[in-house]
N, CA and C of each residue as an Amber inpcrd file, in Angstrom:
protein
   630
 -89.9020000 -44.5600000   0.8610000 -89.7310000 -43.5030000   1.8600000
 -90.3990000 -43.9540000   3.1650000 -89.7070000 -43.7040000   4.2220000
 -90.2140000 -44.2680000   5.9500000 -90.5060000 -43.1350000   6.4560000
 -91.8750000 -42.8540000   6.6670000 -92.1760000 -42.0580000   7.3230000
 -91.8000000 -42.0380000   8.9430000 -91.4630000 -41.0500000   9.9500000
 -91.4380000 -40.9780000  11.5050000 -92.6100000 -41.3590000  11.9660000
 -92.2870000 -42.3880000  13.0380000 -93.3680000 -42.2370000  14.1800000
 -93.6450000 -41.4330000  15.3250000 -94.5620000 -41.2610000  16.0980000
 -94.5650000 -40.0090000  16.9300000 -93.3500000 -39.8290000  18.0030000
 -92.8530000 -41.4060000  17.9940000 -91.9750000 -42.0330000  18.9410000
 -90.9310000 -41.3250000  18.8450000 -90.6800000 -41.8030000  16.9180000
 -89.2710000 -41.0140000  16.7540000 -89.1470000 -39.7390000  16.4080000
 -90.5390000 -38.4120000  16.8570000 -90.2590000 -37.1770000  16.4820000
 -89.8820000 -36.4200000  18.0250000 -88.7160000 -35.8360000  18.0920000
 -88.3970000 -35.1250000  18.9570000 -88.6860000 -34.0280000  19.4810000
 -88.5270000 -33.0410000  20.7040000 -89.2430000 -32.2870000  20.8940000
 -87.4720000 -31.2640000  21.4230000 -88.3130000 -30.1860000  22.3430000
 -87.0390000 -29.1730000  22.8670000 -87.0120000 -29.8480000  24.3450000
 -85.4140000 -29.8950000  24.9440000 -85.4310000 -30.2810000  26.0680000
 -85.4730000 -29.4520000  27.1780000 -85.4260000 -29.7090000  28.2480000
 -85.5890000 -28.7320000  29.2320000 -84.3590000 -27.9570000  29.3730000
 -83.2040000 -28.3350000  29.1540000 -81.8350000 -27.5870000  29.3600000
 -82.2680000 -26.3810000  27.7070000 -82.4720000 -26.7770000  26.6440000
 -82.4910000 -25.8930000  25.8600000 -83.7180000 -24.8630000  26.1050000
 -85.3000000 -25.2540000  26.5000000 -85.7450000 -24.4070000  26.7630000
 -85.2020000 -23.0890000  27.6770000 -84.8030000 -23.7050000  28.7800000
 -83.9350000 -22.7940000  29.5630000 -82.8710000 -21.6320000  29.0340000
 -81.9080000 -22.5030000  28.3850000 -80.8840000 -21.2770000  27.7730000
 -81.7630000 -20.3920000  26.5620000 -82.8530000 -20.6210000  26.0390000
 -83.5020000 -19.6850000  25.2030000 -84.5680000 -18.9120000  26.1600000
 -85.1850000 -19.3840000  27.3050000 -85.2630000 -18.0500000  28.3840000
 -84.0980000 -16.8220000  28.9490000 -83.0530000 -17.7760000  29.2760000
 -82.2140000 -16.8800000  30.0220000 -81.4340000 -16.2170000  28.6390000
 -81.3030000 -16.3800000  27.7070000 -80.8540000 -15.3800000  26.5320000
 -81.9470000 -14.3470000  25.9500000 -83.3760000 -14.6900000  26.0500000
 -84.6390000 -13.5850000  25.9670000 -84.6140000 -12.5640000  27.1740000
 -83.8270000 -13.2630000  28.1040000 -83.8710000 -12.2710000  29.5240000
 -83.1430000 -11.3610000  29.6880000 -81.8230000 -11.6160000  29.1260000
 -80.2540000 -11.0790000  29.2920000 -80.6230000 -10.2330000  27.9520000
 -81.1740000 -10.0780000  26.8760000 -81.7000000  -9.8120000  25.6490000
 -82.9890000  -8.2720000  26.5190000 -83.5440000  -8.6610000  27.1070000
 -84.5340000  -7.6000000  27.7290000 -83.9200000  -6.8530000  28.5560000
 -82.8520000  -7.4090000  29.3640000 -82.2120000  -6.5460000  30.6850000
 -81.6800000  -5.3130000  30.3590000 -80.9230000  -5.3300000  28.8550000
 -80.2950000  -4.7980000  28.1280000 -80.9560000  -4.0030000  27.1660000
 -81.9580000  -4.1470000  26.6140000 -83.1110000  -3.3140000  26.3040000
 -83.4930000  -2.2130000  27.0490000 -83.5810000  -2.8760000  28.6180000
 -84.6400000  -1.6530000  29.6500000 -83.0750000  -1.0390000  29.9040000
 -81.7220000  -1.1870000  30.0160000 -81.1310000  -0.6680000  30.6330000
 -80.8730000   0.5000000  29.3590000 -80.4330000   0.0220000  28.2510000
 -80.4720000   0.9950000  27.2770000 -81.2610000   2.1040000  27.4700000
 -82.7880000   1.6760000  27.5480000 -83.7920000   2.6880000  27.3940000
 -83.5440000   3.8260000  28.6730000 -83.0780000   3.4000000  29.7880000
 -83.3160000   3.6310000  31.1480000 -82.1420000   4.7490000  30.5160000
 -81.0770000   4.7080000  30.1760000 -79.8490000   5.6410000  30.0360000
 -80.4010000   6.6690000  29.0800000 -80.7790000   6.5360000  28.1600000
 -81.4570000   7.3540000  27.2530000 -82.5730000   8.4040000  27.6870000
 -82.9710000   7.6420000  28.2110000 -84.0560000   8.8150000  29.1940000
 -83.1730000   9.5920000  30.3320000 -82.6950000   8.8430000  30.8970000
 -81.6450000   9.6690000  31.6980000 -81.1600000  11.0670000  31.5550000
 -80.0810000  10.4020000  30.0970000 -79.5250000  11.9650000  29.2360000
 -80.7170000  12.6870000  28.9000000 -81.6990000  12.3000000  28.3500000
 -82.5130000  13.2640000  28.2000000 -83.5060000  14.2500000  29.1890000
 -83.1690000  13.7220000  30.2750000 -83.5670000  14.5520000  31.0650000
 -82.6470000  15.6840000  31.8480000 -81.2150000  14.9010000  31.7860000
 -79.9750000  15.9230000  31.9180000 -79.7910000  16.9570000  30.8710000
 -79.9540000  16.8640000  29.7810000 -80.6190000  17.7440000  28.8450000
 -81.1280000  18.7570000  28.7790000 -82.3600000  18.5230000  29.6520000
 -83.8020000  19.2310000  29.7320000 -83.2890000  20.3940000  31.1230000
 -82.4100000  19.5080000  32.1460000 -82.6120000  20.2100000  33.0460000
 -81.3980000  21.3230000  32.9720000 -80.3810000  21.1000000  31.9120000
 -79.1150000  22.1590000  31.6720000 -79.7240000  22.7000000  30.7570000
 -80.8060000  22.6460000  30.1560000 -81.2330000  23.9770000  29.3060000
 -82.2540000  24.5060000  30.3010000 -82.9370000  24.5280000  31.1120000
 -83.5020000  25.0050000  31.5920000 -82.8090000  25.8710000  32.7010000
 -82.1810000  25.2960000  33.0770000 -81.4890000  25.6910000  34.5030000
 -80.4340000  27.1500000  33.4890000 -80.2800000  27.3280000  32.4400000
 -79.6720000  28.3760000  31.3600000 -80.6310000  28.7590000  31.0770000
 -81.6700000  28.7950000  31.0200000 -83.1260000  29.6720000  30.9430000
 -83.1890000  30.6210000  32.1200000 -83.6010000  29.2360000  33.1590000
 -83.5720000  30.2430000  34.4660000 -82.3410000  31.7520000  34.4250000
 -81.2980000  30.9930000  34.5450000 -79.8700000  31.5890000  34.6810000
 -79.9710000  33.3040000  33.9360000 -80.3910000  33.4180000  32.1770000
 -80.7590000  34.5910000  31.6330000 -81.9840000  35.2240000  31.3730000
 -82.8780000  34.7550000  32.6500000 -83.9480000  35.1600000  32.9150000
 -83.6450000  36.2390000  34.2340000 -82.9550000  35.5150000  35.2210000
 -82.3890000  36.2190000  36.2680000 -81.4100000  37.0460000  36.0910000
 -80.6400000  37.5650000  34.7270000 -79.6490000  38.1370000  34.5180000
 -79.9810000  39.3230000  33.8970000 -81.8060000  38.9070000  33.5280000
 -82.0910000  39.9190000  32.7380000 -82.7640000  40.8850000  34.0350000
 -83.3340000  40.4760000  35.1110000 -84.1850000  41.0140000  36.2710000
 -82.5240000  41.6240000  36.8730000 -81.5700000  40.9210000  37.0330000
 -80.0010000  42.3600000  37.2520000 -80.3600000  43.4670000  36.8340000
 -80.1920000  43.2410000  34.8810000 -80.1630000  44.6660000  34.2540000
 -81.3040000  45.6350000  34.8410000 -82.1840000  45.0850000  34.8760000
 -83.1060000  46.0820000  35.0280000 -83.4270000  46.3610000  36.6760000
 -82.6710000  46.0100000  37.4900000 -82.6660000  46.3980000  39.0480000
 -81.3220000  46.6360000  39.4660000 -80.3250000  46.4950000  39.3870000
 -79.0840000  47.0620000  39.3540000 -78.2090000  45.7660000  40.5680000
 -78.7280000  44.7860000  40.0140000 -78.3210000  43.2370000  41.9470000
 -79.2830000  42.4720000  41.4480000 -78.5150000  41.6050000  42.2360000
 -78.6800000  40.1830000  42.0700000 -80.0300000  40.1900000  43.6590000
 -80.8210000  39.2290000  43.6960000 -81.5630000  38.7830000  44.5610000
 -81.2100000  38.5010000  45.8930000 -81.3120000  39.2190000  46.9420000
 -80.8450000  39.3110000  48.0990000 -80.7960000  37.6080000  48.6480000
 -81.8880000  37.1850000  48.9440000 -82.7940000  36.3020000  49.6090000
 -82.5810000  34.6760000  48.8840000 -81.6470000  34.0000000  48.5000000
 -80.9750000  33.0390000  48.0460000 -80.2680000  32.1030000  48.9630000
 -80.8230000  31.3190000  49.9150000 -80.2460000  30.2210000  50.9090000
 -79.9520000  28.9420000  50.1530000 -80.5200000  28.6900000  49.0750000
 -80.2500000  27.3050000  48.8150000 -81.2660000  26.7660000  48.3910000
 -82.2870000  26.9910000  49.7270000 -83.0900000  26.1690000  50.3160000
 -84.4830000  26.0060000  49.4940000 -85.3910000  25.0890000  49.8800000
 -86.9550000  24.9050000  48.9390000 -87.1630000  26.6030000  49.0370000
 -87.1090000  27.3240000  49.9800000 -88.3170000  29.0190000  49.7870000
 -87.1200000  29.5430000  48.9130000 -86.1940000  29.1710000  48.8830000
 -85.4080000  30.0570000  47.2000000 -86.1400000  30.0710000  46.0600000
 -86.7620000  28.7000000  45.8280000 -87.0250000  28.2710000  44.6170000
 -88.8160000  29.1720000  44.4650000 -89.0820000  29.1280000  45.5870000
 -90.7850000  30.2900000  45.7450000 -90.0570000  31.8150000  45.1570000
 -88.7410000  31.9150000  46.2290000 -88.3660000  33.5440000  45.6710000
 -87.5870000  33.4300000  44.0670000 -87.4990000  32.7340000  43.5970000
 -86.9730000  32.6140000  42.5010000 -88.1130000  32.8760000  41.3300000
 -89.1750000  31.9090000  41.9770000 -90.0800000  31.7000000  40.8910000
 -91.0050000  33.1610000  40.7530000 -91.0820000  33.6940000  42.2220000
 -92.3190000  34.7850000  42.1910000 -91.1940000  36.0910000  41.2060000
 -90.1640000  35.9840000  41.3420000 -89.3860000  37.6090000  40.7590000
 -89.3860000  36.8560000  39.1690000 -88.7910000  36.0320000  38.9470000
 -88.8860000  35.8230000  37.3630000 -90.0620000  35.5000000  36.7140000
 -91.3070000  35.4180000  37.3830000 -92.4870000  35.2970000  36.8430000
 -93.7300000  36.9600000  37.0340000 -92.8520000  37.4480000  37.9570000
 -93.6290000  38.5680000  38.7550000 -95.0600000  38.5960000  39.4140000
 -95.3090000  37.4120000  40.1440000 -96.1480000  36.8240000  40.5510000
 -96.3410000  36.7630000  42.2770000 -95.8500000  37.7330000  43.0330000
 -95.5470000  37.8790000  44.2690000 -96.8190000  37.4600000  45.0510000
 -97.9080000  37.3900000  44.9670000 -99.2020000  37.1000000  45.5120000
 -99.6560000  35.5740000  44.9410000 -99.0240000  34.7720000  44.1640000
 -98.6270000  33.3280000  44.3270000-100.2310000  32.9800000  43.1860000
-100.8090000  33.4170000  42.5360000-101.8640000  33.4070000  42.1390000
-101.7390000  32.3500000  40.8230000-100.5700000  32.1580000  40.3730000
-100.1270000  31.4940000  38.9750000 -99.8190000  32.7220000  37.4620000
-100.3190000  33.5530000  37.6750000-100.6030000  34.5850000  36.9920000
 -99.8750000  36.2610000  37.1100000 -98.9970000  36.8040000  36.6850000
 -98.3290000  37.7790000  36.7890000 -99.1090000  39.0520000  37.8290000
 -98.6000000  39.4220000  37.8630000 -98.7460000  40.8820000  39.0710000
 -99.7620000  41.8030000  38.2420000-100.8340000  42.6270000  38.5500000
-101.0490000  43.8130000  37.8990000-100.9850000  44.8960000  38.7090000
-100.0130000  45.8620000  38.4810000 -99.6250000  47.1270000  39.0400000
-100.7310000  48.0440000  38.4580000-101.4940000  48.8210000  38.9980000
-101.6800000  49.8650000  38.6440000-102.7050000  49.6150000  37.6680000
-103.2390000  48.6970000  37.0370000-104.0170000  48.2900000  35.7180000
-103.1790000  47.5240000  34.6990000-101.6440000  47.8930000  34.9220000
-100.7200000  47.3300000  33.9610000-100.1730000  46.2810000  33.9990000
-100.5630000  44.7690000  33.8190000 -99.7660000  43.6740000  34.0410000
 -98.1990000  43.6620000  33.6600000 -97.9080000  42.9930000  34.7410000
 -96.0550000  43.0630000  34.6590000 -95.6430000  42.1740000  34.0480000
 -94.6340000  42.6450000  32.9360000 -94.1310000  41.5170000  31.9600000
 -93.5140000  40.4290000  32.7960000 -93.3080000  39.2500000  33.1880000
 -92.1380000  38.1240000  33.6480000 -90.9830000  37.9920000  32.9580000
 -90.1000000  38.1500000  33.5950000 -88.6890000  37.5840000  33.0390000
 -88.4830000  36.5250000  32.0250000 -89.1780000  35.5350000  32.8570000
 -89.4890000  34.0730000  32.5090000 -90.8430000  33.5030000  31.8560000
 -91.1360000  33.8270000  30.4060000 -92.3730000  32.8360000  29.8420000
 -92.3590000  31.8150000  29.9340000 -91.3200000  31.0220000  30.3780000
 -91.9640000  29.6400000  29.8610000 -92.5120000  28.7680000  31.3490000
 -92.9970000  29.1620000  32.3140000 -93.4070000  29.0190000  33.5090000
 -95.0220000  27.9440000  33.2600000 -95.3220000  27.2080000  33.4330000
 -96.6250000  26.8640000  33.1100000 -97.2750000  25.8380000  34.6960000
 -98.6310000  26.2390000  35.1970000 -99.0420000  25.5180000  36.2200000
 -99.1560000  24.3880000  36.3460000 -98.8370000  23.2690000  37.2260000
 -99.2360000  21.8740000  37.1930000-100.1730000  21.8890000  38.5390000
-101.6420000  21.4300000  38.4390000-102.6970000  20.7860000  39.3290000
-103.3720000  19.9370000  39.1460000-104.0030000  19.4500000  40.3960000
-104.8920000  18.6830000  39.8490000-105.9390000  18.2490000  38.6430000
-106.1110000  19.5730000  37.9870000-106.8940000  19.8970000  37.2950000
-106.0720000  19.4270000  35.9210000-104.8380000  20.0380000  35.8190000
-103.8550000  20.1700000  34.8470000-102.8380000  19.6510000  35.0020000
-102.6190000  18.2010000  34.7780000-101.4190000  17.5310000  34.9820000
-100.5280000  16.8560000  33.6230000-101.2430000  17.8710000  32.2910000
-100.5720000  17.3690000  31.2890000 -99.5620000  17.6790000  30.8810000
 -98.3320000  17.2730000  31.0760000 -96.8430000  17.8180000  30.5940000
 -96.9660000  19.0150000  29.6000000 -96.2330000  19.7660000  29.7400000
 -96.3090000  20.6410000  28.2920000 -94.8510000  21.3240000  27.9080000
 -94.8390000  21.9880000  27.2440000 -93.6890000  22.3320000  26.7230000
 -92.9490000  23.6160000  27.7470000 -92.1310000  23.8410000  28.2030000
 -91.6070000  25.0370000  29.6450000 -91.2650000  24.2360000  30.4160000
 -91.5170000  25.3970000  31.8990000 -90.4100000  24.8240000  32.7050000
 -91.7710000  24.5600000  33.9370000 -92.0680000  23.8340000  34.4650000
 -93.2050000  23.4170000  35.4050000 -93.0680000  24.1600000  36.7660000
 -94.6890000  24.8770000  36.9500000 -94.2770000  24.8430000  38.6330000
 -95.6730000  24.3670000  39.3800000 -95.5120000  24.4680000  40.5310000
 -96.6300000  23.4520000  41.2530000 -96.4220000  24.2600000  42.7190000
 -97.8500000  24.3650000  43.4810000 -98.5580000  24.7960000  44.5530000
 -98.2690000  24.2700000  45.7160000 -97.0220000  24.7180000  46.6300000
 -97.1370000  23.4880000  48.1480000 -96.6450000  24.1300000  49.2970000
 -96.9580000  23.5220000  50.0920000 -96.4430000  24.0550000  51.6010000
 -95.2830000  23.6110000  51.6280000 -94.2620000  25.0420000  52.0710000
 -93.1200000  24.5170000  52.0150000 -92.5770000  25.1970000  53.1710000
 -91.4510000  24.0500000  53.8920000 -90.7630000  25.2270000  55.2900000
 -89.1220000  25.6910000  54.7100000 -89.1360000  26.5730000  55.4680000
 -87.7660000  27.3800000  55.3010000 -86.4450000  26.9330000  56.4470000
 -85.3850000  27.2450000  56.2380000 -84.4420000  27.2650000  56.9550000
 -84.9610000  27.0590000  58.3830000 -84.2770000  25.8690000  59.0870000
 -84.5720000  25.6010000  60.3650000 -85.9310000  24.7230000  60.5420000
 -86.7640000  24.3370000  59.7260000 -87.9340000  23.6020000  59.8670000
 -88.7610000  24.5510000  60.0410000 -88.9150000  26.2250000  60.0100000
 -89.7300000  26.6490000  60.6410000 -91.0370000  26.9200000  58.9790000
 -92.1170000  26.7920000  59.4970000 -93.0030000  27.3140000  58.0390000
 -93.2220000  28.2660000  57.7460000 -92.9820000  28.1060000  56.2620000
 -93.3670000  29.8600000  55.3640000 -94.7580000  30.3290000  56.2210000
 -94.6020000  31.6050000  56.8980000 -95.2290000  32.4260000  56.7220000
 -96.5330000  32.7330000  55.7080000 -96.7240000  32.4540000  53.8730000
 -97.5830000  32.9320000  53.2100000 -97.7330000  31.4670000  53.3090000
 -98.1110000  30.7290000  54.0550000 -98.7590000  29.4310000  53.4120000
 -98.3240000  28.5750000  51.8820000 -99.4050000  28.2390000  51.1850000
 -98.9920000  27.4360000  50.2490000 -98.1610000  28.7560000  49.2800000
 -97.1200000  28.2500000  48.8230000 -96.5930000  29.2280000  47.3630000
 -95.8340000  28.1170000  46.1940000 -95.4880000  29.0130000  45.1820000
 -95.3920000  28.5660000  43.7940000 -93.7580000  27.2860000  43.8120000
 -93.4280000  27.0020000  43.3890000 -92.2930000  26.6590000  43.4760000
 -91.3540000  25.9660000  41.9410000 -90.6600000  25.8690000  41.2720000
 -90.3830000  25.5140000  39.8740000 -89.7240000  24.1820000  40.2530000
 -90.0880000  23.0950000  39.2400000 -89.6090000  22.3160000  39.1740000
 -88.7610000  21.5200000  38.4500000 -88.1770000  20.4560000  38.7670000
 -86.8430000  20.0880000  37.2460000 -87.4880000  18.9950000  37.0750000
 -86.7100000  18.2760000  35.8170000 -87.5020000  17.0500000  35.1010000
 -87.3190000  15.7470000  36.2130000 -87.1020000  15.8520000  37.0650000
 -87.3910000  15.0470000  38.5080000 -88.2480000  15.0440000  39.4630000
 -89.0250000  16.4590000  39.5240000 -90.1680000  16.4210000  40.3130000
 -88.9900000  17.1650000  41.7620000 -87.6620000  17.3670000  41.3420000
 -87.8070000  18.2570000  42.4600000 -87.2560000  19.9470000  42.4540000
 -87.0960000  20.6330000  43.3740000 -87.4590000  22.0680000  43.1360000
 -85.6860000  22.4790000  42.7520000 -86.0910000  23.5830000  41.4950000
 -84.6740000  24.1830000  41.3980000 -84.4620000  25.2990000  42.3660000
 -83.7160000  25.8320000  42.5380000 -83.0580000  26.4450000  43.7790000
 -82.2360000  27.5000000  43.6500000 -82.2720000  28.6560000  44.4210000
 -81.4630000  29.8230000  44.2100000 -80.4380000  30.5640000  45.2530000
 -79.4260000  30.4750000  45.1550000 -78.2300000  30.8180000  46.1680000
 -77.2570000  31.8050000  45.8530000 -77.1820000  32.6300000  46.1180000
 -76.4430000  33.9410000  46.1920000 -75.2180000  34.1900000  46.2040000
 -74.7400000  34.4860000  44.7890000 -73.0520000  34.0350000  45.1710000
 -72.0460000  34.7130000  45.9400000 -70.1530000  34.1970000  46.1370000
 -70.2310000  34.5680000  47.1170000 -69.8200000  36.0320000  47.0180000
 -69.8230000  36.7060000  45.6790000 -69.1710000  38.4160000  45.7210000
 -70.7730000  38.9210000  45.7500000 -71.4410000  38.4420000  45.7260000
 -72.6850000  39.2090000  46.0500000 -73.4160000  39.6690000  47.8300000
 -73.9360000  39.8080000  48.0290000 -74.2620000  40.5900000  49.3910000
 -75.3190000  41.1820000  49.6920000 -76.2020000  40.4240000  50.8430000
 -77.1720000  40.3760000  51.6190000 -77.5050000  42.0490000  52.3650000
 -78.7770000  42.6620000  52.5900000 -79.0990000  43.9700000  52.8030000
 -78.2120000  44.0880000  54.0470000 -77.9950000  43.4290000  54.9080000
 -77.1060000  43.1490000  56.1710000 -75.5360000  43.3490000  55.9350000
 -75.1580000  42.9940000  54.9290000 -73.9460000  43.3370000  54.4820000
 -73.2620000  41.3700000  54.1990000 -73.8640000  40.5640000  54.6550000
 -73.4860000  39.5680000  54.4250000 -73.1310000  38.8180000  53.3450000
 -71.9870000  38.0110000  52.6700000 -71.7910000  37.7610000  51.5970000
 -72.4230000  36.6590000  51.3080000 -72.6320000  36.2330000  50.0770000
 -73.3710000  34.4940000  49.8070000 -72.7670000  33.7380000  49.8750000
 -73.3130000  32.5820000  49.7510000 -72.4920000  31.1150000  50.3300000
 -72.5100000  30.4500000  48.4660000 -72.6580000  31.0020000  47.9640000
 -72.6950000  30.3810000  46.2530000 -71.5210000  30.1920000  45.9730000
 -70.9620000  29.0260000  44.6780000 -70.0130000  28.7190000  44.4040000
 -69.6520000  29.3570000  43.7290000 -70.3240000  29.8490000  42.4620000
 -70.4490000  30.9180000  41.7930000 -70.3870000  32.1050000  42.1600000
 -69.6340000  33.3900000  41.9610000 -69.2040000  34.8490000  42.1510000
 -70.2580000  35.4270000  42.1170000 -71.4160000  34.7220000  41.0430000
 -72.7270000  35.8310000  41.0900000 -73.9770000  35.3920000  41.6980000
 -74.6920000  33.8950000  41.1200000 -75.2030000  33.2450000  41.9750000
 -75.0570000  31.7740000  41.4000000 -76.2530000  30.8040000  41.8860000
 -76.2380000  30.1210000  41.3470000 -77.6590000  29.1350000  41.1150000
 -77.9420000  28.6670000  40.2830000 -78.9030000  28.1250000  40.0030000
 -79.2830000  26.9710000  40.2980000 -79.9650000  26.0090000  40.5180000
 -79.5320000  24.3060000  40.7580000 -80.6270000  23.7340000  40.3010000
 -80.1230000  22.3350000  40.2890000 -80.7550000  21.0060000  40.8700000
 -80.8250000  20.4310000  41.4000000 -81.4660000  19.7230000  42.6790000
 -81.0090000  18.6980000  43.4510000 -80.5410000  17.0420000  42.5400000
 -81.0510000  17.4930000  41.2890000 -80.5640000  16.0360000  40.6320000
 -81.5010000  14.7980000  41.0920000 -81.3250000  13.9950000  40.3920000
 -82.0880000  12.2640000  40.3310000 -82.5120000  12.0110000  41.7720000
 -81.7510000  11.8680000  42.2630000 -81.8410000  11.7800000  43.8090000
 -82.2660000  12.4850000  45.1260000 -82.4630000  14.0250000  44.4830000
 -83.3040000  14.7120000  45.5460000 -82.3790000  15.1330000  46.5870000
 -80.6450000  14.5640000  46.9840000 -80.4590000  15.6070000  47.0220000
 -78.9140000  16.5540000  46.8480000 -77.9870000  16.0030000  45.8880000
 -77.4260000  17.3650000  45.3310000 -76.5830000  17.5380000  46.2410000
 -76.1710000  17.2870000  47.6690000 -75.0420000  18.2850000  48.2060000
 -74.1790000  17.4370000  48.6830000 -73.5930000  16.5200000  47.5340000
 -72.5310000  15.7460000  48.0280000 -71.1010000  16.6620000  46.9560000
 -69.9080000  16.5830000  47.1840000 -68.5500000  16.7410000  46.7770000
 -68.1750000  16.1120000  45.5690000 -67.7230000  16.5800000  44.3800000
 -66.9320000  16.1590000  43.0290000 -64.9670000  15.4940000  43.7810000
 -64.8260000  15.3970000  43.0340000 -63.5910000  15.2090000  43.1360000
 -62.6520000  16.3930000  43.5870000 -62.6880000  17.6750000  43.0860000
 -62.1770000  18.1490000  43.0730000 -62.3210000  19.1000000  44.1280000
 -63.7840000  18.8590000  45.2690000 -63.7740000  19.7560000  45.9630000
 -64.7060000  20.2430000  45.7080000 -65.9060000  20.4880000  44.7170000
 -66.5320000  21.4970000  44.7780000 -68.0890000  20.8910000  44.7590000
 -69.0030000  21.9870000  45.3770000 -70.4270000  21.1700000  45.4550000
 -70.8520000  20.9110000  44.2110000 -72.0040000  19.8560000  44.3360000
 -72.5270000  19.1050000  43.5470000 -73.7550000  20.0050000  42.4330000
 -73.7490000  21.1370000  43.4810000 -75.2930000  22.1520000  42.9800000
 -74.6750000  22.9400000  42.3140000 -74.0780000  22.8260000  41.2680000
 -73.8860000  23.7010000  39.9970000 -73.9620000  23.6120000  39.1180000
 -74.5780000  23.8200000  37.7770000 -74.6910000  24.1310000  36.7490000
 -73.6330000  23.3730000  35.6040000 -72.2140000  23.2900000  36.2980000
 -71.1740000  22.8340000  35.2070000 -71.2330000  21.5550000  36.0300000
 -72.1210000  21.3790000  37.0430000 -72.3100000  19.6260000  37.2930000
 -73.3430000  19.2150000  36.6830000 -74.0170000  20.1090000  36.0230000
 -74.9570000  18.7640000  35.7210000 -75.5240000  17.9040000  34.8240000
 -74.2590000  18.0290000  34.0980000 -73.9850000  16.7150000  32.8540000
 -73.5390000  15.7770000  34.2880000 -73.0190000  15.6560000  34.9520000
 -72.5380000  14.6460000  35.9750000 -73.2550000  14.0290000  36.8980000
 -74.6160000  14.8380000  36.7900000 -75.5030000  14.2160000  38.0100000
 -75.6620000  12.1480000  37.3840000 -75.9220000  11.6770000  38.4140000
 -76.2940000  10.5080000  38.0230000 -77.6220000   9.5430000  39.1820000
């Protein structure tokens, strides 16, 4: 038996090292992109059940007031007037209203604070403390207030649909007959056109956001 010399033991060449990088790479790209889609849906998920939370939370504040929410532009202070009536929290405190000695039930339980203090995800629908301006650039009036957020970090939103009608007599600009609920979606911001014509801020879009 002839043993090898070191001479004649071979090693990996540089062309093969290479194609076993660029196949570990193309092998990972495809990994993160997988993962990246998966999280995706699951946050499209999160935000069409929630945004159907919101939706019969506000349907339930109808029954028991006889209308829909006057005060619905679209805009970031929707999402303050959204949050203070389904939480009943009008004085922005994090914490429901007490009338009279009697704390006011909220529409909406599953509301939970995010601060500095408290930035651990939890199970509901998140809201968070900020200065926000209204229609025209001009600033809210009450300073900092509440605002709800979607699994993007940005604010859901409340718009008045259009058979509904402003104390003025004005009708809403909603796509929806009654109102409508939103997301600005991944991107922050939501008001581009489907195919078919219709805005992007609705509810039956947002399996489509991307």
């Amino acid at each position: 038996m002839k043993l090898r010399t070191n001479n004649q033991l071979k090693g990996f060449t540089l062309i093969e090292i290479l194609i076993v990088v660029a196949i570990l790479a193309i092998l990972a790209a495809g990994m993160w992109q997988a993962t990246a889609y998966v999280q995706s849906r699951s946050m499209q998920k999160t935000a069409e059940s929630q945004v159907q939370l919101l939706e019969a939370s506000l349907n339930s504040y109808r029954a028991d007031n006889a209308g829909y929410l006057p005060d619905g532009r679209g805009d970031e202070v929707s999402s303050n007037v959204l949050y203070e009536t389904l939480s009943r929290d009008e004085d922005n405190d994090g914490e429901p209203d007490d009338d009279n000695g009697e704390i006011q039930m909220p529409y909406c339980e599953s509301f939970y604070v995010v601060s500095s203090k408290n930035t651990e995800q939890q199970e509901g629908i998140p809201v968070v403390k900020v200065r926000i301006k209204g229609s025209g650039g001009a600033k809210s009036a009450r300073g900092k207030v509440y605002v709800i957020l979607d699994p993007w970090g940005n604010t859901y939103r409340y718009r008045l649909g259009y058979e509904g009608q402003t104390e003025g007599g004005k009708s809403g600009n909603g796509i929806n007959p009654d109102f409508d609920i939103f997301s600005t979606g991944p991107d922050g911001k939501g008001n581009g056109r489907t195919n078919d014509g219709d805005n992007e801020d609705n509810i039956s879009n947002v399996k489509s956001w991307k």
